[in-house]
Structures are given as structure tokens and as C-alpha cells.
C-alpha positions as CSV (number, residue, x, y, z in Angstrom):
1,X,0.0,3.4,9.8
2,X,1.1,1.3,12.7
3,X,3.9,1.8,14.9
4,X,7.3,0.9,13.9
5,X,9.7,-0.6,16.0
6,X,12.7,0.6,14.9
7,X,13.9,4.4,13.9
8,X,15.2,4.6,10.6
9,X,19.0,6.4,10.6
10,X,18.8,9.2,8.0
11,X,21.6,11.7,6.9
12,X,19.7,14.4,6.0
13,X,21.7,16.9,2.9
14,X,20.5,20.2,2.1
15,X,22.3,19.8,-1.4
16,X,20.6,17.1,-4.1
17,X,22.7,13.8,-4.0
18,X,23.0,12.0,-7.1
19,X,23.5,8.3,-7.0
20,X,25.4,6.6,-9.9
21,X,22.7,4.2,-12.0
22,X,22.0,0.9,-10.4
23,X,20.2,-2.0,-11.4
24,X,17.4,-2.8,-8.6
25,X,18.0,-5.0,-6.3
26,X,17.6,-8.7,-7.3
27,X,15.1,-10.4,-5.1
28,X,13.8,-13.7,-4.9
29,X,11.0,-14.1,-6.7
30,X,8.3,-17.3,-6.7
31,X,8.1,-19.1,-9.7
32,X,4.3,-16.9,-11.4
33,X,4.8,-17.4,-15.3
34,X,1.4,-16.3,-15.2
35,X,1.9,-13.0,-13.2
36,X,1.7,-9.4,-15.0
37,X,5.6,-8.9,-15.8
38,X,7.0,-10.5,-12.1
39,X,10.4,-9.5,-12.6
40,X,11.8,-6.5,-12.4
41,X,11.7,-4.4,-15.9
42,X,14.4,-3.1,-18.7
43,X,15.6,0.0,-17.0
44,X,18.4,0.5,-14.5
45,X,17.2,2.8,-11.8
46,X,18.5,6.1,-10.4
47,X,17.5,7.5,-6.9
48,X,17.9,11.0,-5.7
49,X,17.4,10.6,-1.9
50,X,16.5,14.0,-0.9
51,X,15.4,16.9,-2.9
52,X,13.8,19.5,-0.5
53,X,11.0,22.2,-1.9
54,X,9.5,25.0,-0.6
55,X,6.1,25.6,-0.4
56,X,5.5,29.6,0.7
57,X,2.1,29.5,1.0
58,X,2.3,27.1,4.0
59,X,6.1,28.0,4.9
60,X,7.1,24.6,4.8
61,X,10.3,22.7,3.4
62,X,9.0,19.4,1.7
63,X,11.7,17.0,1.8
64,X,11.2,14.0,-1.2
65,X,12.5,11.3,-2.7
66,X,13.0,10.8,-6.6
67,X,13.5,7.0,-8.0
68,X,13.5,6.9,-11.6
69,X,14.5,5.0,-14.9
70,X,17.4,5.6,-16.5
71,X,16.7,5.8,-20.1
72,X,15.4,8.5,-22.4
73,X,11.9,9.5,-23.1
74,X,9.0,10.7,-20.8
75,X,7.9,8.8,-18.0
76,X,4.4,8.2,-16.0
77,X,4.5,9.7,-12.8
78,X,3.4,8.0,-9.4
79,X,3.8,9.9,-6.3
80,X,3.2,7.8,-3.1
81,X,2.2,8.8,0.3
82,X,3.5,6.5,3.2
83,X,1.8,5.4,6.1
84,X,1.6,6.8,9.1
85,X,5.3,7.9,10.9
86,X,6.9,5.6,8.1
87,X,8.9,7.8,5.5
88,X,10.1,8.5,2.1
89,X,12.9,5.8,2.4
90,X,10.2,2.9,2.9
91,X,8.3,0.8,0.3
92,X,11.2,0.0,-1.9
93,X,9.9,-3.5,-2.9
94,X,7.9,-1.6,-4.7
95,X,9.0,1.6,-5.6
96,X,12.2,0.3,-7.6
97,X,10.0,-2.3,-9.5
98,X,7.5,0.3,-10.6
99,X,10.6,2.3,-11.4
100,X,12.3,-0.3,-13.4
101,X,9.1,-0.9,-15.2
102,X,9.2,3.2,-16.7
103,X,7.9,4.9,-14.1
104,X,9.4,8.2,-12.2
105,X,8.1,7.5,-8.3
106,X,7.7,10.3,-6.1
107,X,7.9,9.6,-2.1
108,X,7.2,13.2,0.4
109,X,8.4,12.9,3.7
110,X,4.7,13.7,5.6
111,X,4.6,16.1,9.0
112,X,4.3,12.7,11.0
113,X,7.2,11.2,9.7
114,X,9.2,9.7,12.3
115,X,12.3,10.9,10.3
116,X,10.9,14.7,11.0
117,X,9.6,14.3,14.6
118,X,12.1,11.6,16.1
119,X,8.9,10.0,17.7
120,X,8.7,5.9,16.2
121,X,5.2,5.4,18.4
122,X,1.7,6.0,17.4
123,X,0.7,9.3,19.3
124,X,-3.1,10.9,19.6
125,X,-1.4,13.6,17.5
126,X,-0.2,11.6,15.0
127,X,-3.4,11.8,12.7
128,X,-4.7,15.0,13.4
129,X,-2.8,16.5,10.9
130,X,-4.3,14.6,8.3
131,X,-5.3,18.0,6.0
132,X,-1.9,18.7,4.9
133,X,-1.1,15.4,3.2
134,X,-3.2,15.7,0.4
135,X,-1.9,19.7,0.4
136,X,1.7,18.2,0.8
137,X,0.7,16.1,-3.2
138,X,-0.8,19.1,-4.5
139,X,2.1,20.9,-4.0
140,X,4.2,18.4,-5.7
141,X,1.9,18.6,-8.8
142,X,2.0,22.4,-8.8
143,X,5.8,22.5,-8.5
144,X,7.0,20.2,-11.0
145,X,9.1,22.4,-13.2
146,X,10.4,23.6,-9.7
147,X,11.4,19.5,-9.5
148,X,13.0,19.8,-12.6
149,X,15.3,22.4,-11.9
150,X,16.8,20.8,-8.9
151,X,17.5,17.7,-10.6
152,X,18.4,18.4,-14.2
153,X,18.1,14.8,-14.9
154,X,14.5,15.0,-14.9
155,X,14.0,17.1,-17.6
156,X,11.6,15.5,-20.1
157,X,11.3,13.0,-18.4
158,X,8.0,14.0,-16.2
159,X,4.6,13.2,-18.3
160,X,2.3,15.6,-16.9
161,X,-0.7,13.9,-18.6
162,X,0.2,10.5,-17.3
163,X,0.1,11.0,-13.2
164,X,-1.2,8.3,-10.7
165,X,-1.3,8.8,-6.8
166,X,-1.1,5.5,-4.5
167,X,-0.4,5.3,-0.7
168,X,-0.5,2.9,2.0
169,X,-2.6,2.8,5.3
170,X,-2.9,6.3,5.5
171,X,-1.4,7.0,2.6
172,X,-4.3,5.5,1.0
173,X,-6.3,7.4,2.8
174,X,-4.6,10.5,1.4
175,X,-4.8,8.9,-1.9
176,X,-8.8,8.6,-1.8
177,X,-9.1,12.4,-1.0
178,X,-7.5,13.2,-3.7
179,X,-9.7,10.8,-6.2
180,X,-12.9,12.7,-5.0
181,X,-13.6,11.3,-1.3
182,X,-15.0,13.6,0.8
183,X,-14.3,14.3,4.7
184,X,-17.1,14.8,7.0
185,X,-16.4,17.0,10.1
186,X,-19.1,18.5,12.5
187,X,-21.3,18.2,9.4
188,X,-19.7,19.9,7.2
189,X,-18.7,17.9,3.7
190,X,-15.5,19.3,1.8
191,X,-13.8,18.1,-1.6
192,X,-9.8,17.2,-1.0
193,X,-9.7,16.2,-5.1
194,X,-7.6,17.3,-7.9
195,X,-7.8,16.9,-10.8
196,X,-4.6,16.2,-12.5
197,X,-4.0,13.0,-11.5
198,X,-5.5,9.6,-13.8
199,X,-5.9,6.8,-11.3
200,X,-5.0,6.0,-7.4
201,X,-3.8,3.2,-5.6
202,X,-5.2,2.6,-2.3
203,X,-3.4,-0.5,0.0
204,X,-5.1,-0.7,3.2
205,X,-7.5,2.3,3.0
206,X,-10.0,3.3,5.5
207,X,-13.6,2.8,5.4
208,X,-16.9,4.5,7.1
209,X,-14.6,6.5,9.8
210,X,-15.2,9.3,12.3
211,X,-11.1,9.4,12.8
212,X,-9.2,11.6,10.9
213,X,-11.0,13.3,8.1
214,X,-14.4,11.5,8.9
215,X,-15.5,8.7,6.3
216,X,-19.3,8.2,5.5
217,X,-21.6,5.9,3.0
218,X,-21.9,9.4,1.0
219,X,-17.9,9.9,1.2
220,X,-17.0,8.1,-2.2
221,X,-19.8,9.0,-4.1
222,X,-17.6,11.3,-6.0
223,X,-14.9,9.4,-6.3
224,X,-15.4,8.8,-10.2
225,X,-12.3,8.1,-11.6
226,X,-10.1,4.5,-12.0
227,X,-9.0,2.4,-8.7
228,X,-7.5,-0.2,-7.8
229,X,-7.9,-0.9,-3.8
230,X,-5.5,-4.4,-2.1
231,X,-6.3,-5.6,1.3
232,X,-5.7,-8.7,3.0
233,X,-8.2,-11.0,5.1
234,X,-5.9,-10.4,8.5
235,X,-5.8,-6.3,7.2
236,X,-7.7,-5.4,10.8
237,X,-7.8,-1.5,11.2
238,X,-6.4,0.8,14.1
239,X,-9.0,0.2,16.1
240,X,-9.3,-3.5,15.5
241,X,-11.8,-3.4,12.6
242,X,-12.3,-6.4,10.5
243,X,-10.7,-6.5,7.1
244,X,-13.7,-6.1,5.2
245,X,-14.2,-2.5,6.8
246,X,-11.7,-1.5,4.1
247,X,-13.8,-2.5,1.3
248,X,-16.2,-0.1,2.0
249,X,-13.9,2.9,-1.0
250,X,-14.9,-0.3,-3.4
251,X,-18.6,-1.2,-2.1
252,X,-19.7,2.6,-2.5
253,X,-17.5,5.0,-5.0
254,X,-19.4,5.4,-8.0
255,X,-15.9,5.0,-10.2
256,X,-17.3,3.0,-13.7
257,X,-13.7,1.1,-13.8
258,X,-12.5,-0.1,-10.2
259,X,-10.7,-2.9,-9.2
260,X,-10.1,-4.9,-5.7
261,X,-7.4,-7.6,-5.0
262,X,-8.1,-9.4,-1.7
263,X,-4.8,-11.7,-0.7
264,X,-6.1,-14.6,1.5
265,X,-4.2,-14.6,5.4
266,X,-1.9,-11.4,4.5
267,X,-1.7,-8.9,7.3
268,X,-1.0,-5.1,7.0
269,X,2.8,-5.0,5.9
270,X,1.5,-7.7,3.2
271,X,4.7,-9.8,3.6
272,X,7.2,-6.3,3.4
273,X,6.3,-3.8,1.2
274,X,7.5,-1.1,3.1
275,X,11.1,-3.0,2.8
276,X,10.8,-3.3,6.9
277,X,11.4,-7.0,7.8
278,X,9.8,-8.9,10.5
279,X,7.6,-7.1,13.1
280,X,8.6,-4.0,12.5
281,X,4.9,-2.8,12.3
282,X,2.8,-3.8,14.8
283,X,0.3,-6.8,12.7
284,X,2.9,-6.7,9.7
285,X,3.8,-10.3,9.6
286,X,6.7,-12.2,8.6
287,X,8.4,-11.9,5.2
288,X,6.0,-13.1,2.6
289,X,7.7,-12.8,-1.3
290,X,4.4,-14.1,-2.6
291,X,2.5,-11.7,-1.3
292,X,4.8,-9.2,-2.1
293,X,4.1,-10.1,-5.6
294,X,0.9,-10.4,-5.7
295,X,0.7,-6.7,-4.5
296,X,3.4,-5.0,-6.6
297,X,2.3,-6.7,-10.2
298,X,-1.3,-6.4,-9.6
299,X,-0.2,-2.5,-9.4
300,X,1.8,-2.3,-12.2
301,X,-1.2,-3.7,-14.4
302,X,-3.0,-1.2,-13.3
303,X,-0.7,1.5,-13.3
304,X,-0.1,0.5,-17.0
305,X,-3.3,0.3,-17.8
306,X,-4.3,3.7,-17.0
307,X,-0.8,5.5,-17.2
308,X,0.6,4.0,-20.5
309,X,-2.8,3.2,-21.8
310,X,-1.6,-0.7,-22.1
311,X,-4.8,-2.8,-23.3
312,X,-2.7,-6.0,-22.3
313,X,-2.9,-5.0,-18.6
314,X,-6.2,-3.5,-18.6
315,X,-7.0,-7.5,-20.1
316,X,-5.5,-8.9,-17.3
317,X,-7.0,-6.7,-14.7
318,X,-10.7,-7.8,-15.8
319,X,-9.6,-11.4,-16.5
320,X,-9.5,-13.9,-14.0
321,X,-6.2,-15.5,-14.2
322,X,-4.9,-14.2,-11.0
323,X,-7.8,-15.7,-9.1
324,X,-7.4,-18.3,-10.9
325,X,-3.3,-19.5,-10.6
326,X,-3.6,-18.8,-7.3
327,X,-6.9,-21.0,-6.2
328,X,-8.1,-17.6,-4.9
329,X,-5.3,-16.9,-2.6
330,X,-5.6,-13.2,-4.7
331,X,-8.7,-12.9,-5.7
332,X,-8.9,-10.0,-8.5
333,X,-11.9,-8.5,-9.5
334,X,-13.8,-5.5,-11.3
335,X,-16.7,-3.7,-11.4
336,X,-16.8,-1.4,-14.8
């Protein structure tokens, strides 16, 4: 959610684009025989840049982006909200590994999005519309069949009983509303959840806030269903908080399986998961492939675990041989 130093160029189609089936991109991994699946996984992946919906009820056009695998059967569904004034064209590091793995990723273009607004700085507007991100995922869910009949290709591929949510920074704020975290404004409490999704990734969330939709102690005590929350020990927030600020989702939501990983010295763009290189967010860091990896497989594990039901990954999600191969430089843990 920080401000990024560069503007994206985007050509922008009203018509669905197609590309032909690709393998993801090799990268260069570090040597983790112990890691949950570190390479990239059996399928070839196919990416529809820009599909655009249209939600009546709000008169908005939702622009998205579509990465999934290209083999037969029905596919877990993860639809990830970016950080703030990033877009739907970021986070490929991990969006083609989770793809390649059997998953059908879902990336909306948010109203902050510099690619919709032109504007690559951090604003006093740029959170206030905070409300209409978790709207902008509920409308995905709701129009799913819609989804299908823009891009044929999808059909029987989208398993509506197998659907996580994840986001970054204030993506992952979008994410917790929509586990069961409740905003607090002017004293009023109100319930952001839905129910159709299984489990949520949260990279970077906020804790105890008054920005935004305000954060309290009482915020996650409905948030009842699995998590997994990553953060870093130089993951400050906005305002300069310390990194253990963004504990606070896994300190107080009453969830019976959640999970933290904590990466010793990794800053907010943990080593490039948005795919930006460099500086490109302001307290991203240099490249880190370690880091990297210890975000995207720690996901997958739990993705698998509570998408595809896999008791392998579930194992290694309440085992300690992360924390352990990597003298605590990740340090995974549960509370269930």
C-alpha cells in the first residue's frame, strides 16, 4: 500500500484477450529440499489479461485478471486484492506459482488503482474508499457464471466450494473483512464477511487502526474461519508502526486453525512479490528470492490445505520444519 515509483503502461481492450498456453516463467530458485513444493507445479498456465464485468447495482465496470491452469478438471479459486494504487498486473511471483500448482487466480483492478486514476502517489483519498473493495470481491463471487461466459475456457473449471481470498497491505485488509473483521466508525460496528469463501490470506495486514475502516481489540472476534497471516520484522506500517502491530488479526481473532509466518529482516515488498524490482515501493527492499519463497510456498500449503483438503500440507503447516531449515529466519507457527 505504499507508493510506487513507477506507472505501469497498460493497453487497456474492451474485447477478452486470450494468450496462447505458457509455462510460467522459470525463476531462480534457492536450493529448499525441505520447502512445501518450491518449484513451480505440473500445469502450463494461461492468462486472460482483462475481462471487464458489470456490476448494475453500483454502475461500475470491474476490470480483472484471470491466470489459470491449463488442464482439465475443476480448480480452487483464489481471488486476490492488491495493495493500495498497485493493480491487477502485480504479484506475479506469486500468482503464476499458485496457478501452476491448480489454482484459477482472480486479480480486480480496485477504484485506487493507479492503472484507473493515473495517480502513482499515496493521496489522503486514496483509502477512503476502502468500502467498495470487499463489495468489488463479492461481486466477483456473485457473478461467476457471468465469468464463465466471457471466457468459455473457464467452464468447469471454477469450484465454487473450494474459494480462498488473500490480499496484500490493503489487500489484506480487504481480505480480513471478508473473513468476519469488523470496522468500527463513529461507534458503529458492521460485518463486511461472506460467507462463501474457505480460508484468507493476509500479507501485511493492519492491526488496532482508526484509518480506513477502523480496527479494534473486538474487531476479529468474529473472524472464525482458517488464516494464515506473513509479515516481516522491518513490515513497519503507514504511519511508521512497528511490525508487530500486524500481529494483532493473529493475537485476537478467535479462528480455532490460524497460522502466522514471521520472515526475519524482510520489509513490505518481501524481496518482490508484487513482481516490482528494487524500490519501487517505498520500504520494499531489494530483490530477495528467499524470501520470495518463503512467502509463496508457505501459501500454497495453506491454500492446499484448506482448498484441496491436502493433509500433507496441513502436516507441514503445524510442523516445525520451516522454522526449523531456516534457523528461524521463517518462523511458522499455529494456534488450533
Amino acid at each position: 500500500m505504499y507508493r510506487i515509483g513507477m506507472i505501469m503502461s497498460i493497453v487497456w481492450s474492451l474485447s477478452v484477450y486470450m494468450s496462447p498456453p505458457i509455462q510460467s516463467e522459470p525463476t531462480q530458485q534457492p536450493q529448499a529440499d525441505w520447502a512445501y513444493k518450491p518449484s513451480d507445479g505440473p500445469y502450463a498456465v494461461r492468462v486472460v489479461p482483462t475481462v471487464i464485468l458489470h456490476d448494475a447495482k453500483r454502475g461500475k465496470d470491474l476490470q480483472l485478471r484471470v491466470t489459470y491452469p491449463d488442464g482439465n478438471g475443476s480448480f480452487p479459486i483464489i481471488i486476490w486484492s492488491h495493495g493500495a494504487i498497485a493493480t491487477k498486473d502485480l504479484y506475479q511471483p506469486l500468482i503464476r506459482y499458485w496457478a501452476s500448482h491448480g489454482y484459477v487466480c482472480i486479480q480486480p483492478n480496485h477504484s485506487d488503482s493507479v492503472a484507473l486514476t493515473g495517480r502513482a502517489r499515496l493521496t489522503p483519498d486514496t483509502l477512503r474508499d476502502w468500502e467498495s473493495r470487499p463489495q468489488d470481491i463479492r461481486f466477483i463471487l456473485d457473478s461467476l457464471d457471468a465469468l464463465e461466459a466471457k471466457v468459455p475456457e473457464l467452464k468447469g473449471k471454477l469450484n465454487r466450494k473450494a474459494i480462498g481470498v488473500g490480499g496484500h497491505s490493503f489487500g489484506a485488509h480487504t481480505s480480513q473483512l471478508l473473513a468476519g473483521a469488523t470496522s468500527v466508525r463513529n461507534g458503529a460496528r458492521k460485518s463486511h464477511a461472506d460467507e462463501r469463501p474457505r480460508a484468507f490470506l493476509l500479507i501485511s495486514p493492519q492491526g488496532i487502526t482508526s484509518q480506513m475502516g477502523g480496527l479494534d481489540a473486538r474487531s476479529w472476534e468474529t473472524l472464525t474461519r482458517p488464516f494464515l497471516l506473513i509479515t516481516g520484522t522491518n513490515d513497519r506500517g503507514l504511519s511508521g508502526e512497528n511490525w508487530e502491530w500486524r500481529l494483532d488479526p493473529y493475537k485476537y481473532a478467535r479462528s480455532r486453525e490460524k497460522y502466522l509466518l514471521v520472515i526475519e529482516g524482510a520489509l513490505h515488498g518481501f524481496g518482490g512479490i508484487t513482481g516490482l524490482r528494487g524500490g519501487a515501493f517505498r520500504n520494499a527492499g531489494p530483490a530477495n528470492p528467499t524470501h520470495v519463497m518463503y512467502v509463496k510456498t508457505a501459501a500454497l500449503a495453506f491454500w492446499d490445505a484448506y482448498l484441496k483438503n491436502d493433509k500433507a500440507a496441513k502436516r507441514f503447516l503445524q510442523s516445525d520444519t520451516m522454522t526449523r531449515h531456516t534457523n528461524g529466519q521463517a518462523r511458522l507457527e499455529s494456534k488450533r
